[in-house]
Biotite code that builds the C-alpha atoms (Angstrom):
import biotite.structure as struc

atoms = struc.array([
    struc.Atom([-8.384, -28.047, 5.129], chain_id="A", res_id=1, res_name="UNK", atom_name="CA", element="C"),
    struc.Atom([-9.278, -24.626, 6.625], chain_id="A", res_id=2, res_name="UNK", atom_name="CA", element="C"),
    struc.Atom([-11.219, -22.204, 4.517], chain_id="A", res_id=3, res_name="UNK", atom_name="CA", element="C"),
    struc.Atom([-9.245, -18.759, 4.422], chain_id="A", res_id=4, res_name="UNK", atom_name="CA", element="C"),
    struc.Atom([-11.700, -16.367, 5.897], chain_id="A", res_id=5, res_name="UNK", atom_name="CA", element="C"),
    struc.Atom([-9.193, -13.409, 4.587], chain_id="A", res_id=6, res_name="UNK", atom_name="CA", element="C"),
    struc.Atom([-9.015, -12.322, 0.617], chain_id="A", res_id=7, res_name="UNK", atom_name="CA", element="C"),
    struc.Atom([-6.086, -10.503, -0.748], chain_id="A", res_id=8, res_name="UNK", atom_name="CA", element="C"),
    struc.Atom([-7.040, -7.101, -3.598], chain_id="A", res_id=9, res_name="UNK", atom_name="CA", element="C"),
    struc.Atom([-5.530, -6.086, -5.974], chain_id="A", res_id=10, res_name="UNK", atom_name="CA", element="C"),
    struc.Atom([-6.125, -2.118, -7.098], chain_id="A", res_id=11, res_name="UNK", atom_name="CA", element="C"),
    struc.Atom([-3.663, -1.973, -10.062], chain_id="A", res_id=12, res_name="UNK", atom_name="CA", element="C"),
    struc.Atom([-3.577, -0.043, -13.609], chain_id="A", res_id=13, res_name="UNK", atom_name="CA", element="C"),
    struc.Atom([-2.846, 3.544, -14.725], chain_id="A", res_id=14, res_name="UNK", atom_name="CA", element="C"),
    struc.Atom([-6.198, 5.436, -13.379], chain_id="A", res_id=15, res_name="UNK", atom_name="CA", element="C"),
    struc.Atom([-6.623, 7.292, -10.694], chain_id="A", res_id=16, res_name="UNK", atom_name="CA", element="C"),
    struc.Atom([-8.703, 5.706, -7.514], chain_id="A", res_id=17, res_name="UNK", atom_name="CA", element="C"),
    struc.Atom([-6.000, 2.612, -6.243], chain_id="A", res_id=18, res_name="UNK", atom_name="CA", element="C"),
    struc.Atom([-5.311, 4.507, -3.618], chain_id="A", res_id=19, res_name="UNK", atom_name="CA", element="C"),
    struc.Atom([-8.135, 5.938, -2.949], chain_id="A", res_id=20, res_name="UNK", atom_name="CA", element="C"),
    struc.Atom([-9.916, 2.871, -2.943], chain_id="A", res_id=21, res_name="UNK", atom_name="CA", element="C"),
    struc.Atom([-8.268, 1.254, -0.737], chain_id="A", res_id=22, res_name="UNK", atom_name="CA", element="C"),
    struc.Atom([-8.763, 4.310, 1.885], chain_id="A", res_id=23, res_name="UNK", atom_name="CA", element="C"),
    struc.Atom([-12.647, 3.490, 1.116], chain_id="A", res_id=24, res_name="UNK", atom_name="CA", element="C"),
    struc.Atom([-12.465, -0.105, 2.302], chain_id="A", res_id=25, res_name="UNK", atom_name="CA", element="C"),
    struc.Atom([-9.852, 1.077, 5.829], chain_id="A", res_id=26, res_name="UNK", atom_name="CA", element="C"),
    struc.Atom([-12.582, 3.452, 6.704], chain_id="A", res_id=27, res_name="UNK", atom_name="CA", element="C"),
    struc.Atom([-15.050, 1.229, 6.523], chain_id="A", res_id=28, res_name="UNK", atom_name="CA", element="C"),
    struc.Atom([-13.298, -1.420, 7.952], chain_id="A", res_id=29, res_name="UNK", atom_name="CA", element="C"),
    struc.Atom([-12.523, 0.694, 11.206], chain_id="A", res_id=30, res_name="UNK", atom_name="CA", element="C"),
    struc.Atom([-16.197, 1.242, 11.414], chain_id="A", res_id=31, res_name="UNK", atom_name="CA", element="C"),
    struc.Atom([-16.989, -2.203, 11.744], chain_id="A", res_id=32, res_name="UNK", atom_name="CA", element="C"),
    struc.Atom([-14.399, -2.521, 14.698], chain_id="A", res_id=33, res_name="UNK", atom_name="CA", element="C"),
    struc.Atom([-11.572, -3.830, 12.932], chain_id="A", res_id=34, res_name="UNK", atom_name="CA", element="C"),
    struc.Atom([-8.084, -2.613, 13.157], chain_id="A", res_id=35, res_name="UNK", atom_name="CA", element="C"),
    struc.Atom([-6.565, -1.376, 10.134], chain_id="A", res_id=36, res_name="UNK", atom_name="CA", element="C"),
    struc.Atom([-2.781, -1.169, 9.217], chain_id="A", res_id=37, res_name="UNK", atom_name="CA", element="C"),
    struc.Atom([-2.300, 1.540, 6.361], chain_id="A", res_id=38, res_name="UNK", atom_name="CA", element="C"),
    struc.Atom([1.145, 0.974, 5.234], chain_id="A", res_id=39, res_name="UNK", atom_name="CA", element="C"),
    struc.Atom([2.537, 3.509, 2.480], chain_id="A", res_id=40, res_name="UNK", atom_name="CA", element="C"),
    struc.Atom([6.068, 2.698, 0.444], chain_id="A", res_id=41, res_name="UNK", atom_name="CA", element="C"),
    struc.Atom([7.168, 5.428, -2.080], chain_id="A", res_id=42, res_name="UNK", atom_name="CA", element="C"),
    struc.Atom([5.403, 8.517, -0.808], chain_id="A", res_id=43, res_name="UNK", atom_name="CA", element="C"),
    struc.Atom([6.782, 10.737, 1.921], chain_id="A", res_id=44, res_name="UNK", atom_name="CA", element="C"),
    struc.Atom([5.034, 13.876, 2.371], chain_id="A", res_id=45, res_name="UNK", atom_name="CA", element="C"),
    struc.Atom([1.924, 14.577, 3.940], chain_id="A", res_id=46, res_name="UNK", atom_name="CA", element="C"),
    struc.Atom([-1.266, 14.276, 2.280], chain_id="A", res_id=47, res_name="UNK", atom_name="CA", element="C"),
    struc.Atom([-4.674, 15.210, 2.913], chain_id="A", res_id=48, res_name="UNK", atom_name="CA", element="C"),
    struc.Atom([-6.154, 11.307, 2.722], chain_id="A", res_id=49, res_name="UNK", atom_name="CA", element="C"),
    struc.Atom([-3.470, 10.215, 5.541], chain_id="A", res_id=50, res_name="UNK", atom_name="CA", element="C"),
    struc.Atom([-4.401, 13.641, 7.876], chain_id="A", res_id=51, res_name="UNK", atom_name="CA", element="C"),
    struc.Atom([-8.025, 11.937, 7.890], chain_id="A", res_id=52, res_name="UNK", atom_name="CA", element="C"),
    struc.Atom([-7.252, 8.341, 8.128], chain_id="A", res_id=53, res_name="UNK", atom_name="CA", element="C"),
    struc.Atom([-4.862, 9.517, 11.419], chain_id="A", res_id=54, res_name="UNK", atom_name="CA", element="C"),
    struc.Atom([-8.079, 10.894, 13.150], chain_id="A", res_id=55, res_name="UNK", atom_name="CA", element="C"),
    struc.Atom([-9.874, 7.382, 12.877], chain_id="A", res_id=56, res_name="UNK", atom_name="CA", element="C"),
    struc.Atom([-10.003, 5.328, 16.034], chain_id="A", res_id=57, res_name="UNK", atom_name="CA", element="C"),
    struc.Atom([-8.273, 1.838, 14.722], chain_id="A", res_id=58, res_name="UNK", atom_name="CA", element="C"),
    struc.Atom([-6.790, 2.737, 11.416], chain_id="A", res_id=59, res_name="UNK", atom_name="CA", element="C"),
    struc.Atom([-2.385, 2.815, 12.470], chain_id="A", res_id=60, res_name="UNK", atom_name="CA", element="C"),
    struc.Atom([-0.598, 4.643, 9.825], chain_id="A", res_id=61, res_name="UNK", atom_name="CA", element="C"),
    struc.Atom([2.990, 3.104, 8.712], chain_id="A", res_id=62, res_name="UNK", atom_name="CA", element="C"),
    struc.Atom([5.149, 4.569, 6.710], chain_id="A", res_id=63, res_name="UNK", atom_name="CA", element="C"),
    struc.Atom([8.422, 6.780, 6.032], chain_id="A", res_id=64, res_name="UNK", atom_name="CA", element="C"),
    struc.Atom([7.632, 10.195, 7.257], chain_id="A", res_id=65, res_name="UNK", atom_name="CA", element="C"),
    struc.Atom([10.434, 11.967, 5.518], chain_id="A", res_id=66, res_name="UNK", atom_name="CA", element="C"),
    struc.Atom([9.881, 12.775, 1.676], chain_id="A", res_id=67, res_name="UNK", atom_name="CA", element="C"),
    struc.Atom([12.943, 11.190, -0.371], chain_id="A", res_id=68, res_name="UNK", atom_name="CA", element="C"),
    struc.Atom([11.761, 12.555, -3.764], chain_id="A", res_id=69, res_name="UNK", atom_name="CA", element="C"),
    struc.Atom([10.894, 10.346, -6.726], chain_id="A", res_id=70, res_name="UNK", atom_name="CA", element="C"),
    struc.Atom([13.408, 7.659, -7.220], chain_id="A", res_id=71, res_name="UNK", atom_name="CA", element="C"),
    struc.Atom([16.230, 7.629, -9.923], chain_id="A", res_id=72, res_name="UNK", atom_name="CA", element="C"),
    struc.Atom([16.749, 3.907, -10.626], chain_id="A", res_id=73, res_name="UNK", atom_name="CA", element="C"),
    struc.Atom([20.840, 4.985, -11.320], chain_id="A", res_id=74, res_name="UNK", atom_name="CA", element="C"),
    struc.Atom([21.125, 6.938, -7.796], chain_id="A", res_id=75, res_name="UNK", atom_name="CA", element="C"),
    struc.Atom([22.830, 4.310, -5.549], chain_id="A", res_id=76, res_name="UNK", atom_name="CA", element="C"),
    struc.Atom([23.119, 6.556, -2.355], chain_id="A", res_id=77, res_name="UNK", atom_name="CA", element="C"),
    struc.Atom([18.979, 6.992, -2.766], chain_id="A", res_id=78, res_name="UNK", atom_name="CA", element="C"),
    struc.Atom([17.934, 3.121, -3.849], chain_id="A", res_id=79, res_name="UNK", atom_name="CA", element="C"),
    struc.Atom([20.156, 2.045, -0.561], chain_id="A", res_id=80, res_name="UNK", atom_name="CA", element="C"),
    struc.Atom([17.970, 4.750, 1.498], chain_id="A", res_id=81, res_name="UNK", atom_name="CA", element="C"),
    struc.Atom([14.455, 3.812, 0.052], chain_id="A", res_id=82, res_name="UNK", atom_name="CA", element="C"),
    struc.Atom([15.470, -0.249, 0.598], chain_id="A", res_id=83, res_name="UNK", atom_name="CA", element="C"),
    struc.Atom([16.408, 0.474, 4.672], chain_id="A", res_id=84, res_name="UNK", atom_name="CA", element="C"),
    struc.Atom([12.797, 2.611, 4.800], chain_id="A", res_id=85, res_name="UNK", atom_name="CA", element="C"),
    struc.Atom([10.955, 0.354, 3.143], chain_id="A", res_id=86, res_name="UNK", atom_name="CA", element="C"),
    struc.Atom([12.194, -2.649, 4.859], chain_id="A", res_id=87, res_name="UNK", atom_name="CA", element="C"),
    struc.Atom([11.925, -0.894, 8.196], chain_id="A", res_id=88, res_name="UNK", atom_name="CA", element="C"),
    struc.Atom([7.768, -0.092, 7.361], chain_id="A", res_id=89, res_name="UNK", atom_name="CA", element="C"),
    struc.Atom([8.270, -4.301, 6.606], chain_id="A", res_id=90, res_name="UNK", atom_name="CA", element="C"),
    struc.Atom([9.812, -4.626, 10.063], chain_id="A", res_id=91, res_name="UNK", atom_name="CA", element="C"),
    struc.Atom([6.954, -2.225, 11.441], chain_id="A", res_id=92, res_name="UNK", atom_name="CA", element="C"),
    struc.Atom([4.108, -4.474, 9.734], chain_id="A", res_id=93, res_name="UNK", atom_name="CA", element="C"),
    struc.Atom([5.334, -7.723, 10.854], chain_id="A", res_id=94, res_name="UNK", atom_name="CA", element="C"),
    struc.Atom([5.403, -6.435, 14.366], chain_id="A", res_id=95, res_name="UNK", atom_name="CA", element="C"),
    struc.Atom([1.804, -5.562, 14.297], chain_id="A", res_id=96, res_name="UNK", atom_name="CA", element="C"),
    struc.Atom([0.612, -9.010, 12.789], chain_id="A", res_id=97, res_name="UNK", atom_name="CA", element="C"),
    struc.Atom([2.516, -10.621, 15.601], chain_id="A", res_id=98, res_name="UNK", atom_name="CA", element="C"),
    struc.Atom([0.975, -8.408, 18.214], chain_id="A", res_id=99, res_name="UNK", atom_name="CA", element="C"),
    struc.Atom([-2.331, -9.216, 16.681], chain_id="A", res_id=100, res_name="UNK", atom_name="CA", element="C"),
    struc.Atom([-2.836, -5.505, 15.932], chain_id="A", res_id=101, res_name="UNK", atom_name="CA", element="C"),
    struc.Atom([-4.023, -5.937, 11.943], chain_id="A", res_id=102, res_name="UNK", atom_name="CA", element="C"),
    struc.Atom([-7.368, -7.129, 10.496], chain_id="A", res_id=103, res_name="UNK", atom_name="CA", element="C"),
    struc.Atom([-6.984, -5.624, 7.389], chain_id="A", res_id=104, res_name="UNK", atom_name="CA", element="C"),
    struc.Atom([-3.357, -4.486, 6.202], chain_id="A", res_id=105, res_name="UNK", atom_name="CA", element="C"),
    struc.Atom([-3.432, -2.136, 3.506], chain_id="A", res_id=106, res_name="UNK", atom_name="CA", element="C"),
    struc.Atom([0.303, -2.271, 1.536], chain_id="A", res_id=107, res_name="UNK", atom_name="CA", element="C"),
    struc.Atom([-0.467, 0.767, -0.724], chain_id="A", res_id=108, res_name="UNK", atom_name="CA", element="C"),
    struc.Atom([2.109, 1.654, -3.394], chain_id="A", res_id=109, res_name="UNK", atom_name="CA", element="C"),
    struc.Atom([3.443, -1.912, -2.997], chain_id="A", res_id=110, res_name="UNK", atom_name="CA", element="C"),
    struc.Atom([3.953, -2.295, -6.897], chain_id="A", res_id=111, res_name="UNK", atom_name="CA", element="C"),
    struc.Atom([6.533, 0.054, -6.994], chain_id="A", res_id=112, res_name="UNK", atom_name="CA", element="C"),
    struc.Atom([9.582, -0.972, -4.525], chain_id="A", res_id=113, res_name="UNK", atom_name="CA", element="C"),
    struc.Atom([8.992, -4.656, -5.569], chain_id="A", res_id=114, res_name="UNK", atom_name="CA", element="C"),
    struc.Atom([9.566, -3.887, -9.030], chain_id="A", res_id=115, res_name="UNK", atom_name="CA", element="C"),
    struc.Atom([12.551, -2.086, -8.816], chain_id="A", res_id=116, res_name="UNK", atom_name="CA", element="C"),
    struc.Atom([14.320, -4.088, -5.830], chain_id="A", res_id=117, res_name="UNK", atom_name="CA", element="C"),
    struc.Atom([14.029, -1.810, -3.051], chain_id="A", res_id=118, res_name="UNK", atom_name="CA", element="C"),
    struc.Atom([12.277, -3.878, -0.695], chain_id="A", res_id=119, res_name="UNK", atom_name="CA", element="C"),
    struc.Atom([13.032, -7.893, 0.602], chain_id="A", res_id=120, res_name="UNK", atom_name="CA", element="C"),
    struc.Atom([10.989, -9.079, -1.796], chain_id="A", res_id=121, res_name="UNK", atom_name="CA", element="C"),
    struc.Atom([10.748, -12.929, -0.324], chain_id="A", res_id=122, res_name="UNK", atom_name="CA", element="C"),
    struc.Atom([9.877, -11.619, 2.924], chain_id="A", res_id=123, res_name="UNK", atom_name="CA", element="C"),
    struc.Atom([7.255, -9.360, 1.221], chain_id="A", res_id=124, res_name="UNK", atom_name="CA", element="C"),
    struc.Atom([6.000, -12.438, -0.520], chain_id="A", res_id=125, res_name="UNK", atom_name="CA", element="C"),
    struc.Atom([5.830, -14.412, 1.937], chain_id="A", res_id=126, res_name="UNK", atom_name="CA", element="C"),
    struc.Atom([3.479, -11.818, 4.274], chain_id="A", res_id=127, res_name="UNK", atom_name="CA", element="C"),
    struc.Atom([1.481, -11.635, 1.140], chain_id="A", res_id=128, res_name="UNK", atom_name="CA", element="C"),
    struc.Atom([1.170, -15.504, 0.789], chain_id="A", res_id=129, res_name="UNK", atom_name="CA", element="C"),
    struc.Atom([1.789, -17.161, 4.321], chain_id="A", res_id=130, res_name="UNK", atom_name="CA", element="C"),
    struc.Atom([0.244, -13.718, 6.423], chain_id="A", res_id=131, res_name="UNK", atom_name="CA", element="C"),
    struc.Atom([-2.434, -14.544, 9.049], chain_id="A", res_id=132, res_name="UNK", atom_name="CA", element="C"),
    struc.Atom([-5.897, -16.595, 7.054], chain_id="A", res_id=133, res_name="UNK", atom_name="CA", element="C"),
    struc.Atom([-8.277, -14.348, 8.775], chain_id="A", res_id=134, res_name="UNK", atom_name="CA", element="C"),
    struc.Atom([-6.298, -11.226, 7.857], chain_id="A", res_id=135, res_name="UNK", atom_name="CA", element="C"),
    struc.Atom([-7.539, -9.464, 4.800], chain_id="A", res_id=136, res_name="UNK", atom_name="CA", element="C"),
    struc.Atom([-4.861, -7.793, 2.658], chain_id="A", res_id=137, res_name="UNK", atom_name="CA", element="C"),
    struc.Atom([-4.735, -4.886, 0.091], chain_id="A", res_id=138, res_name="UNK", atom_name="CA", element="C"),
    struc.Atom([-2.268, -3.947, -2.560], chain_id="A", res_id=139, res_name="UNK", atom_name="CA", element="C"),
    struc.Atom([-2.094, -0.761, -4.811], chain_id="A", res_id=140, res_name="UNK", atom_name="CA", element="C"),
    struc.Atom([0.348, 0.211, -7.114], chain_id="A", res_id=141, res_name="UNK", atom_name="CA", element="C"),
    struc.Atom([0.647, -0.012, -11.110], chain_id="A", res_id=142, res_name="UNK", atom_name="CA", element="C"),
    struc.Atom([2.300, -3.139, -12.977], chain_id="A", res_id=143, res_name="UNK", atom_name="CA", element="C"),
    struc.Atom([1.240, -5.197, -10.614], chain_id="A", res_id=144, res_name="UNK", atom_name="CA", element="C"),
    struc.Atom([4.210, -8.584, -10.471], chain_id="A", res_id=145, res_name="UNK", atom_name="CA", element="C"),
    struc.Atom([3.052, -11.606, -11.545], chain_id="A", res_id=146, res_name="UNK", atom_name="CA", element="C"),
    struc.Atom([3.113, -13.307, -8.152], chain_id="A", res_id=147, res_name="UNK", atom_name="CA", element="C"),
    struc.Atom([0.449, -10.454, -6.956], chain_id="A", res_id=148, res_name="UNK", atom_name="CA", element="C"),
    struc.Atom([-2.236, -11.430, -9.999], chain_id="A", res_id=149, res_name="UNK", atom_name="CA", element="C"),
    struc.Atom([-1.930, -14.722, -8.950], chain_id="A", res_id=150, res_name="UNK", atom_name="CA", element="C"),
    struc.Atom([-2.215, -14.155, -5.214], chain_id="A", res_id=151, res_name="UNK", atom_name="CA", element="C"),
    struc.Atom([-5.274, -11.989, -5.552], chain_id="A", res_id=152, res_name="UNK", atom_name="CA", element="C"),
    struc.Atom([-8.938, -13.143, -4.697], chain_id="A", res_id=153, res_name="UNK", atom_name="CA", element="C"),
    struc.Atom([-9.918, -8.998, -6.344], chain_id="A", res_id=154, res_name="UNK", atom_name="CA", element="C"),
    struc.Atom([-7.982, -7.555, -8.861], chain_id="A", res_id=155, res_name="UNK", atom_name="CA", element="C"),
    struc.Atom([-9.437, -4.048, -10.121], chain_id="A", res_id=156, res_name="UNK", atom_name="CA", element="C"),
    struc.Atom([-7.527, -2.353, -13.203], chain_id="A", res_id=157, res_name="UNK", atom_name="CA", element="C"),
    struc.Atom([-8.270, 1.561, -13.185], chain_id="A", res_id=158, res_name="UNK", atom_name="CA", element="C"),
    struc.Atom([-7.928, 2.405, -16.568], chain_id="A", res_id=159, res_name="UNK", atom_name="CA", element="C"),
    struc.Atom([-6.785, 5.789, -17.035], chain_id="A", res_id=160, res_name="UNK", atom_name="CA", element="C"),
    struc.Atom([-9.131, 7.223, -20.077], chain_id="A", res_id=161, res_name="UNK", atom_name="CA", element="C"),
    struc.Atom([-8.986, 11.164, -19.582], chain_id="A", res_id=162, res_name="UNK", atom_name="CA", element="C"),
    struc.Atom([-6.999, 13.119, -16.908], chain_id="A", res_id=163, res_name="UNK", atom_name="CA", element="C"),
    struc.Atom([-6.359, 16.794, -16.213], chain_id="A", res_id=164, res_name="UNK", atom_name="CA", element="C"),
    struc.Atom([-2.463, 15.848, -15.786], chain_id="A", res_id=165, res_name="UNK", atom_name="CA", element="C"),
    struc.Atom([-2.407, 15.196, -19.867], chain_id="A", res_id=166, res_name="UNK", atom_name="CA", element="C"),
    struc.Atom([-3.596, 18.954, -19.918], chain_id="A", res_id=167, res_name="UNK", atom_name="CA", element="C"),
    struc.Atom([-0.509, 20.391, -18.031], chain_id="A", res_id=168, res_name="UNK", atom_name="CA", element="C"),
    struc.Atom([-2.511, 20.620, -15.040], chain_id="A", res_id=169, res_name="UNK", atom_name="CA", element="C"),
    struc.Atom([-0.848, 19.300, -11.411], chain_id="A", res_id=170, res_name="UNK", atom_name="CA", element="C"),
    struc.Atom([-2.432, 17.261, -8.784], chain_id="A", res_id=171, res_name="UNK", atom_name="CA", element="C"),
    struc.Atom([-4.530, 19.215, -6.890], chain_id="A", res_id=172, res_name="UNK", atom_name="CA", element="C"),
    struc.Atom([-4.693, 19.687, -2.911], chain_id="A", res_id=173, res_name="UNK", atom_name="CA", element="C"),
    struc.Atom([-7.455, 17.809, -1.466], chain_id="A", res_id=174, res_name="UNK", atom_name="CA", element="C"),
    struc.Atom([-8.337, 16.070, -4.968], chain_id="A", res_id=175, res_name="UNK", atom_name="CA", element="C"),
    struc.Atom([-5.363, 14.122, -6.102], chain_id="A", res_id=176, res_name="UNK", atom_name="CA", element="C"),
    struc.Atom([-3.687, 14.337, -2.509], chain_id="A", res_id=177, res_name="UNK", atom_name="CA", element="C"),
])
């Protein structure tokens, strides 16, 4: 039997940082010379952390690049959009692997179209649990599934215990995004 030489995380919970986290380990990643997918589900608009991680040589950026709002669960018109995006970023990622074009692939808001069925979720699983040994792979999101726990080699829980947003106060610019 081989020994897997890549570990799957898990950055899951209500606190701020999954995300951010997981930017922490593609950076430094890229500086050891590997090459980095950063795939994003959910989020559309442009953010501060992804006009950084564009300018690093070996990080490739996936995701949908127009914003679709926040997703109503009883919109049919938008949950038939957000599946075709997200399983065109799927489409995207696989590509890459096969290429040999990932070391580390980042799937970052992953919780989120797997628990509400916008996404294949078998052939999501099965990059999770059959992708490349030597590839290392991250997951964000909150409520992580079962099948992600269990997958993990890392799990980290951010445990939301204050936050400015319980104030009234918005994300901030350069801060929160």
């Amino acid at each position: 039997m081989s020994e897997k030489l890549g570990f799957i995380h898990l950055y899951t919970g209500d606190g701020k940082g999954k995300t951010t986290a997981a930017i922490g380990l593609a950076v430094r990643a890229a500086g050891a010379g590997m090459k980095v997918v950063f795939a994003q589900f959910m989020k559309g608009r442009d953010t501060s952390e992804l006009n950084s991680l564009s300018c690093i040589e070996g990080i490739t950026i996936v995701r949908n690049n127009t914003d679709l709002g926040w997703y109503k669960k009883d919109d049919s018109e938008q949950t038939k959009e957000y599946t075709k995006v997200h399983n065109e970023i799927l489409d995207e990622i696989e590509t890459l692997i096969m290429n040999r074009q990932c070391d580390v692939l980042i799937l970052d808001e992953v919780t989120y179209p797997y628990n509400y069925g916008i996404i294949d979720k078998e052939r999501l699983e099965n990059l999770i649990e059959d992708g490349p040994e030597d590839m290392e792979i991250v997951l964000t999101g909150r409520d992580a599934p079962d099948f992600m726990s269990e997958s993990a080699d890392y799990i980290t829980n951010m445990q939301k215990i204050k936050h400015p947003y319980d104030k009234g106060i918005d994300a901030r610019e350069g801060i929160e995004f």
